[in-house]
N, C-alpha and C positions, 0 to 999 in steps of 0.2 A: 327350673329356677327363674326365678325375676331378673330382668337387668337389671342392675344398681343405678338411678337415673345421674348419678353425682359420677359414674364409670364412664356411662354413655356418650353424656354431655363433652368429658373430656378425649373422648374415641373421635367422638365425630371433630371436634376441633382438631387434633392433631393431622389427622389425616386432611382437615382443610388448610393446614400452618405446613406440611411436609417440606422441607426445603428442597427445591430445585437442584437439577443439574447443574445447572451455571452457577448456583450458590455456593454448593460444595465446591467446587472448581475452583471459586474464588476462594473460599473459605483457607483448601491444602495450598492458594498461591500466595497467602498472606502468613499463613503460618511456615511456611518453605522460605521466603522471604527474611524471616525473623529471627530463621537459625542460624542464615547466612552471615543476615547483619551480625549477629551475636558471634559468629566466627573470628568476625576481624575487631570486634570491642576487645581493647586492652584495658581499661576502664580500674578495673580489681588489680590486675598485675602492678598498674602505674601507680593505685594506691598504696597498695602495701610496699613499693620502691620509694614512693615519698615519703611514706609514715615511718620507714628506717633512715631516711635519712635527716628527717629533721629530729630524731632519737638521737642519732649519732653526733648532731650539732648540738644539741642541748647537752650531752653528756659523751665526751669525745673520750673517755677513757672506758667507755665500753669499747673501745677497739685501739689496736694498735694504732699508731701513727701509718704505717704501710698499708694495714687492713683499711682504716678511712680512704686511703687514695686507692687502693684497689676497688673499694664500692665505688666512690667516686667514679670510677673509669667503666665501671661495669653499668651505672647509669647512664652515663652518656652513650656508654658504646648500645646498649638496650634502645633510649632511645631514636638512635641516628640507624640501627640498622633492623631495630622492630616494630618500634611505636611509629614513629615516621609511615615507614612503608604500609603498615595498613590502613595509614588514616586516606592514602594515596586510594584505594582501594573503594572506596568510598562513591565516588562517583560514577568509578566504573560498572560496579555494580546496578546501578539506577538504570545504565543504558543493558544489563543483561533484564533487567526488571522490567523492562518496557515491551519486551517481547513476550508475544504469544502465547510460547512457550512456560510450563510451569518450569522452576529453575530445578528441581530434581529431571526433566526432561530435557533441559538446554543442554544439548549436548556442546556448546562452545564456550557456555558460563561450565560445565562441568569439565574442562580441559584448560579454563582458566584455573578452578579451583585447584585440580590435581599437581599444576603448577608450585600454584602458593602454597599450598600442602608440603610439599617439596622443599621448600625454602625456609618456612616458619618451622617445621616439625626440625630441621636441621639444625637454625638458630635455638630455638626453645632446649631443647635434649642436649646438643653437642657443645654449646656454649655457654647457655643463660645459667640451667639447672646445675650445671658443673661449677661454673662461678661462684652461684648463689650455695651451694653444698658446701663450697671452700671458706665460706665467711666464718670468721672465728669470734667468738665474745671472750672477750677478760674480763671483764667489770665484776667485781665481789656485790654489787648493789642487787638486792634480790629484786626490785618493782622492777629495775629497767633490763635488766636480765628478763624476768616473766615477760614484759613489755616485748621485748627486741626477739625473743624466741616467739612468740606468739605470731609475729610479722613472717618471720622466715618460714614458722609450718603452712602459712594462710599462703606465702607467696610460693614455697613450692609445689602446696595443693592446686593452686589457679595453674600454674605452669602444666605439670601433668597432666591436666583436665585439656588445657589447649591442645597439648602435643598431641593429644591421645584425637581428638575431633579434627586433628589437620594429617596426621596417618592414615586417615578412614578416607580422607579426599583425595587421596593419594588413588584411592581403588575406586573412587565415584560417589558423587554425593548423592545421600539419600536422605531421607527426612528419620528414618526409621532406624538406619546406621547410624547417625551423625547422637542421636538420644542414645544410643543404643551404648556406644563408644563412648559418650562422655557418662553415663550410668556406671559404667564400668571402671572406668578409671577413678571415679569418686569412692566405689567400693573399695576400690584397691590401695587407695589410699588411705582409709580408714582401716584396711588391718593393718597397713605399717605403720601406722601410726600407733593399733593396739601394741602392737610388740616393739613401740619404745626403739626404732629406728635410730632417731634422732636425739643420742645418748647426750643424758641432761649434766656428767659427769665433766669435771674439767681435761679439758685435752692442751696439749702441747701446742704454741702456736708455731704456724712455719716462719723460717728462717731465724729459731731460736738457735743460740750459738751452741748450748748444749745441752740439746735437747732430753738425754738420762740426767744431767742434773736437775733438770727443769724439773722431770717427772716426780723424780726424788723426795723433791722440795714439796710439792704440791701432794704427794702424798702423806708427809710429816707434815704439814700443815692442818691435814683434813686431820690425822690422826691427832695433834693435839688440841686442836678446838672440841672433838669428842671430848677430850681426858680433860677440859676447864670447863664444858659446858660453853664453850664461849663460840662468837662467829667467826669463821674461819679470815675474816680482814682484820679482827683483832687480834690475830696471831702473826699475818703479814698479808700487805696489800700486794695487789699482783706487780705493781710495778715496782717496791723491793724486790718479788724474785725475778724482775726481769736484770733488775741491776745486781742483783747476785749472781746471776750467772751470765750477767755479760766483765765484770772486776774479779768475778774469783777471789774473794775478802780469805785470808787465809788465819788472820789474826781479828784480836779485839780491835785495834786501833784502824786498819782498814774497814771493818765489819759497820763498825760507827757513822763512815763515812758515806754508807748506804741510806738514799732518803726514805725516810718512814721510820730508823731504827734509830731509838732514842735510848735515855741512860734505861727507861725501865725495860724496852724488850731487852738489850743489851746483856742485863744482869739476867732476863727471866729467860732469853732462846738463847743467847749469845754463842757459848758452850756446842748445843745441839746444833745449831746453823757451821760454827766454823767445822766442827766434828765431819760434818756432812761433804762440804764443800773441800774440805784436808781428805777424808779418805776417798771422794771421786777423782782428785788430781789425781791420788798417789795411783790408783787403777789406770789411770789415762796414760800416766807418765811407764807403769809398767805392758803398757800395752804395745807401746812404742818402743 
């Protein structure tokens, strides 16, 4: 068979372009390089902390009063004992970069790493992601609900993803581990993610006074906005059931006095609400 001249042509170049040894060398020490940086970039975390928190400023009844100062405090603390310390990190790096060594072989940049490994995987897992999992939304407002959950799965996804690349440094960095362990953690967050982990359903917030009436409430809410066709904040906004069961309205004339409930919910739940709130005493009081 004939050569192909258009095969040839490109045979013999290749094998005159072949890259060097020193090439490669440099090539794994710049991409080794890049993973590392990309270790201590907190970049995506700090965004999606800012992009809740200026959510929570615009619209402060997405969260409790106590829930905003618990972020609050959870930002600050995030960044004075994680963002901070890596940006530290930064420099030091440059003096392990300057050596010889490629940094998957630096056996003293890999016993630095194993360190921070150590510290970040501790703060991210033990601290951060627990925090961040406690953040409760109230807000009836469906955009900024979709909005402010959208931030939470992005920021516990990027968290996981760290944890899981600063666990792996723990045993030794590698260029092959380091992809290898953040491949995996991205997987794994996308089946929890399929199976609805993060129930889109209203939950109790903490340090509600009474939390079964809470429940209560908020399941006769969802049930009568089914039975009107109507949005579940036209039947009552969360912060009437938060003042329902912080007054315990036992009567029409208390009931009234709950802000949101006006003469027409009055005449139209009035009935259903004190019913509700009269037979959860009467169980509490026979409990006792």
């Amino acid at each position: 068979m004939k050569t192909d001249l258009v095969v040839k042509a490109y045979t013999e170049r290749t094998a005159r372009n072949a890259p060097s040894e020193a090439h490669l060398r440099q090539s794994k020490r710049e991409y080794q390089e890049t993973l590392v940086r990309e270790l201590f970039d907190f970049g995506a975390i700090n965004n999606h902390l800012q992009g809740l928190r200026r959510l929570f400023q615009e619209h402060p009844s997405a969260l409790s009063a106590e829930g905003l100062s618990q972020f609050n405090t959870l930002v600050a603390k995030t960044d004075a004992e994680v963002l901070s310390i890596a940006q530290k990190f930064a420099p030091q790096l440059q003096t392990y970069f300057s050596q010889p060594q490629l940094p998957e072989e630096n056996e003293s940049l890999r016993e630095r790493l194993r360190k921070a490994g150590g510290y970040f995987s501790s703060k991210l897992n033990s601290e951060f992601l627990a925090e961040v999992r406690r953040i409760h939304l109230i807000t009836d407002d469906k955009a900024v609900l979709k909005r402010a959950r959208q931030h939470l799965q992005n920021l516990e996804k990027e968290v996981l993803i760290k944890h899981a690349c600063f666990v792996l440094c723990q045993t030794g960095f590698s260029a092959s581990g380091y992809i290898r362990a953040k491949t995996n953690a991205e997987l794994d967050f996308r089946e929890d993610e399929e199976k609805d982990v993060r129930s889109t359903a209203a939950r109790v917030p903490r340090n509600t006074p009474h939390p079964d009436l809470y429940a209560r409430l908020l399941e006769w809410r969802n049930a009568m906005a089914d039975e009107l066709d109507i949005g579940v904040h036209e039947v009552l906004s969360i912060r009437s059931l938060q003042e329902l069961v912080r007054l315990l309205p036992m009567d029409r004339a208390s009931l009234k006095k709950i802000p949101g409930i006006g003469k027409g919910k009055l005449k139209r739940f009035g009935a259903d609400l004190i019913g509700i709130v009269g037979k959860y005493s009467a169980e509490k009081r026979e409990r006792l």
